[in-house]
C-alpha positions in Angstrom: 42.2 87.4 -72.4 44.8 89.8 -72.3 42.0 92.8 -73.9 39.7 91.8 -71.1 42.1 92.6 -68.2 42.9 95.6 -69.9 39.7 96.9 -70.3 38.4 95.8 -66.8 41.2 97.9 -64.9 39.9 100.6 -63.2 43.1 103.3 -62.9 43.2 106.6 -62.0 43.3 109.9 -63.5 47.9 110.0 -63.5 49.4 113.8 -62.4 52.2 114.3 -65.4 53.0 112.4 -68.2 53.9 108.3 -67.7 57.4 106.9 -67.6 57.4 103.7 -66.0 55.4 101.0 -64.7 56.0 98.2 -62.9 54.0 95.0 -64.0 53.8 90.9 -62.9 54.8 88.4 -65.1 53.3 85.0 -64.2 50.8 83.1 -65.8 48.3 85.0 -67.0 45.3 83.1 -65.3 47.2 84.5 -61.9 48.4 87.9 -62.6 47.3 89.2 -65.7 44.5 90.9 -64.2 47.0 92.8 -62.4 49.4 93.4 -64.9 46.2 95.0 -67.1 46.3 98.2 -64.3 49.7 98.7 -65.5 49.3 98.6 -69.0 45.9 100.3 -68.8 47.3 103.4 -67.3 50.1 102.8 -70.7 46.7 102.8 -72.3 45.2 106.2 -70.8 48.0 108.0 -70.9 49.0 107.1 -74.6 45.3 108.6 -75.5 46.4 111.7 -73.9 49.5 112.3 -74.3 50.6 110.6 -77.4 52.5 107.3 -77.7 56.1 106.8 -76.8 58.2 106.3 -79.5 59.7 102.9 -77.8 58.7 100.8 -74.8 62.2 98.7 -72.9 60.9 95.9 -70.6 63.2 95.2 -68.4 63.2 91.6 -67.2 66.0 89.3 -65.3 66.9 85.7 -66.2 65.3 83.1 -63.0 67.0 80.5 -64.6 70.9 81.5 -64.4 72.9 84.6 -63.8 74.9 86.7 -66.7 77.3 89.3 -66.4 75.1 92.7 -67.6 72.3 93.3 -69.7 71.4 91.2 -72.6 69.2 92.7 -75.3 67.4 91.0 -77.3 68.9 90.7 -81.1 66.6 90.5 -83.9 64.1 92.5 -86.2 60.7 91.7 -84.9 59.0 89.2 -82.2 56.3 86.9 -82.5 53.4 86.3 -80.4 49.9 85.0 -80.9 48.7 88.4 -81.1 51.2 89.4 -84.4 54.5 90.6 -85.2 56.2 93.9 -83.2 59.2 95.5 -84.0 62.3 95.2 -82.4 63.9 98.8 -81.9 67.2 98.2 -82.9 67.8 101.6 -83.5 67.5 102.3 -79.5 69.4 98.9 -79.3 72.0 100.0 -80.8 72.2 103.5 -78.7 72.2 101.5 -75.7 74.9 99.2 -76.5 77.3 102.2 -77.5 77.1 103.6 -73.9 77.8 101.1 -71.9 80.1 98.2 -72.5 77.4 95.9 -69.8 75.0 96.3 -72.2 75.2 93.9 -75.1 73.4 92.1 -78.0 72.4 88.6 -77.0 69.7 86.3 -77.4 71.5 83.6 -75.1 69.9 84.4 -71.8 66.4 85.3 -73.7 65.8 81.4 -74.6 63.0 79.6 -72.6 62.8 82.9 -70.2 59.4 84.6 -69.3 60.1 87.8 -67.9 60.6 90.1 -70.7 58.4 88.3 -73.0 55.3 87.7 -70.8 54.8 91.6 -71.0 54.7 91.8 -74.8 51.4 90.7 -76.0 50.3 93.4 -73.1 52.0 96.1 -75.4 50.6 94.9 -78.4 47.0 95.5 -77.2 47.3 99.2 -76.0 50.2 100.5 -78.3 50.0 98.4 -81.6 53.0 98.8 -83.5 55.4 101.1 -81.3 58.6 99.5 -81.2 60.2 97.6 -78.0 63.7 96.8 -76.6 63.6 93.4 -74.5 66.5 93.4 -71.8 67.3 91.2 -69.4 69.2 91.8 -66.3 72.0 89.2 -65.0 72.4 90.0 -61.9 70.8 92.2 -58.9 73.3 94.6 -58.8 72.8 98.2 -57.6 75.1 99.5 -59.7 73.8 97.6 -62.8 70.6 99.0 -62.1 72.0 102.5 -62.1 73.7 102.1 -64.8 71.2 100.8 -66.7 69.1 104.0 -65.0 71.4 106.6 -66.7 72.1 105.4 -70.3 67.7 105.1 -70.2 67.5 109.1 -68.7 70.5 109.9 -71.7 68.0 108.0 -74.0 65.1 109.5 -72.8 66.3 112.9 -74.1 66.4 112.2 -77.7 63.3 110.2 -77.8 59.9 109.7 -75.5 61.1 106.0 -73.6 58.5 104.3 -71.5 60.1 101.5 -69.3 58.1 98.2 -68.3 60.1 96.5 -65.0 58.9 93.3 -65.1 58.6 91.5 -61.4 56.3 89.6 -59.4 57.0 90.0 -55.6 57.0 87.8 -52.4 57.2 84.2 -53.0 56.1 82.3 -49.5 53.7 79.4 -48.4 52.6 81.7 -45.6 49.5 83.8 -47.1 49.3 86.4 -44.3 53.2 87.2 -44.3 53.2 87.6 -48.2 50.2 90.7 -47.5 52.4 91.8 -44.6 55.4 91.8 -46.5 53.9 93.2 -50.3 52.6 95.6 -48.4 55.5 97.4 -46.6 57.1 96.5 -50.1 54.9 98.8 -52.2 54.9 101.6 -49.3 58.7 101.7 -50.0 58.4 101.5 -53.8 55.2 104.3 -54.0 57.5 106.8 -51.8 60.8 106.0 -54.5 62.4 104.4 -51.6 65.5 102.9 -53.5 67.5 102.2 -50.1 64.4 101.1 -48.3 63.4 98.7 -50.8 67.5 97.1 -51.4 67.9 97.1 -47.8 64.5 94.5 -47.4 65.9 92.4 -50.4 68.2 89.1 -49.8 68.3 86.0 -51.9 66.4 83.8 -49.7 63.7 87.0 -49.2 62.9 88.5 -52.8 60.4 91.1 -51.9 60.7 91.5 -55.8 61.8 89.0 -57.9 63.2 91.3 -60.4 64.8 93.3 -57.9 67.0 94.8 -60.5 64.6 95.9 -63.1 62.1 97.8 -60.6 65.1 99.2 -58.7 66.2 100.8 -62.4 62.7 101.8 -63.0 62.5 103.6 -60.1 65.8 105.7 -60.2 64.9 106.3 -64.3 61.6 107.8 -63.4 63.0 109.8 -60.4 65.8 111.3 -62.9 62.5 112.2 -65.0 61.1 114.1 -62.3 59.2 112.0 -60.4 58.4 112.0 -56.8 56.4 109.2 -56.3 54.6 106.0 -57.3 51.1 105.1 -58.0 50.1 101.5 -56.8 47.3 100.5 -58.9 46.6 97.1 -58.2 47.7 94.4 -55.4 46.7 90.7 -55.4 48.4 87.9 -54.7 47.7 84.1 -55.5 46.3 83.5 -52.1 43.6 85.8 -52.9 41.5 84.5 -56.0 43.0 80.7 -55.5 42.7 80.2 -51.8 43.6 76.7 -52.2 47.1 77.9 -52.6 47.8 79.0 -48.9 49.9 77.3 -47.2 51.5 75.6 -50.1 53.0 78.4 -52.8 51.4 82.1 -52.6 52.7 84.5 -55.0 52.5 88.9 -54.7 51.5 90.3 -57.8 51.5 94.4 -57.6 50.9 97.0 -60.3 52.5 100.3 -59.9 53.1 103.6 -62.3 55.4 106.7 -62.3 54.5 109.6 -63.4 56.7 113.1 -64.2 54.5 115.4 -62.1 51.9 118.2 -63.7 52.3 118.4 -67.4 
């Protein structure tokens, strides 16, 4: 499943050298043919450019809120499609500097967001190393934060960073397009502000507000000026039935450094 959305994404042709992506993270029947944009552009780029020496997925818990970021402890992780290594080495960078950032499994248990992205990486950069993170809270300044130690990271070692999100959440099919897409127009022109400013509790344009804000302001420190969108759907879409009842936006986006 997981190879065939890959290899059915049609992306194209990146300007500079990929950093980030953002990528949806619900069942795979709904947005994995999304989320294969994302990691087919990984895919691509890795072919040219060479592979990064560690993917960190940023995810946030849906379940309960923490205080920081909680990585994931541990020497490997386990999915149908094999093992793949935890980066404990980068782990362990991260943790040193910032005192947020901690060692913690707690938060990971029974949450999707993180994880759902991993068999993804398995298929189109076997054996490179990841760092699963999970967000507490949707705090700008956590997603700053979070933003620099990556960019202080990023110059010892080639770092691609996954944000995990899925985006509006509504019965109402036509104000989940609307709303997705004045969502991605923000997000494609790095609009940190724009994009913070639309977000409240009770209207999560993203989800995982904090991972795709942190994204964004890591691949703008790399030198990017804008995003790619990919790939839009939402569960209206291919499951009509759904409208009026639970729709779901699913987008697919990727930063890029520029020419180079």
């Amino acid at each position: 499943m997981v190879a065939r959305f890959v290899d059915t994404a049609d992306v194209p042709p990146l300007d500079g050298r990929l950093v980030a992506v953002i990528s949806p993270h619900a069942g795979y029947e709904y947005s994995g043919p999304v989320a294969g944009y994302a990691f087919r552009a990984i895919r691509e780029d890795a072919a040219q450019r060479g592979a990064p020496d560690t993917v960190v997925i940023l995810g946030f818990g849906h379940r309960a809120t923490f205080r920081g970021v909680a990585l994931l402890d541990g020497t490997a992780f386990a999915t149908p499609l094999g093992l793949t290594p935890l980066d404990t080495e980068t782990a362990g960078l991260m943790t040193a500097a910032d005192p947020r950032i901690t060692l913690d499994h707690r938060p990971h248990v029974g949450e999707h967001s993180a994880e759902n992205q991993v068999p993804f990486v398995q298929a189109v950069l076997p054996g490179t190393p990841i760092v699963l993170a999970l967000m507490g809270e949707p705090d700008p300044m956590l997603a700053a934060m979070l933003a620099a130690v990556l960019g202080r990271l990023a110059s010892r070692k080639k770092v691609l960073v996954v944000a995990s999100s899925d985006m509006l959440h509504d019965p109402d099919y036509k104000r989940v397009c609307a709303t997705d897409r004045v969502t991605l127009t923000h997000v494609a022109a790095l609009d940190g502000d724009g994009l913070r400013n639309a977000w409240s509790y009770d209207r999560q344009v993203f989800c995982g507000i904090g991972p795709v804000t942190a994204a964004m302001r890591f691949a703008q420190n790399q030198g990017c000026v804008k995003g790619t969108v990919l790939r839009y759907r939402n569960s209206g879409d291919d499951y009509p039935e759904s409208r009026g009842q639970w729709v779901v936006g699913y987008g697919a986006v990727a930063f890029a450094t520029g020419p180079g």
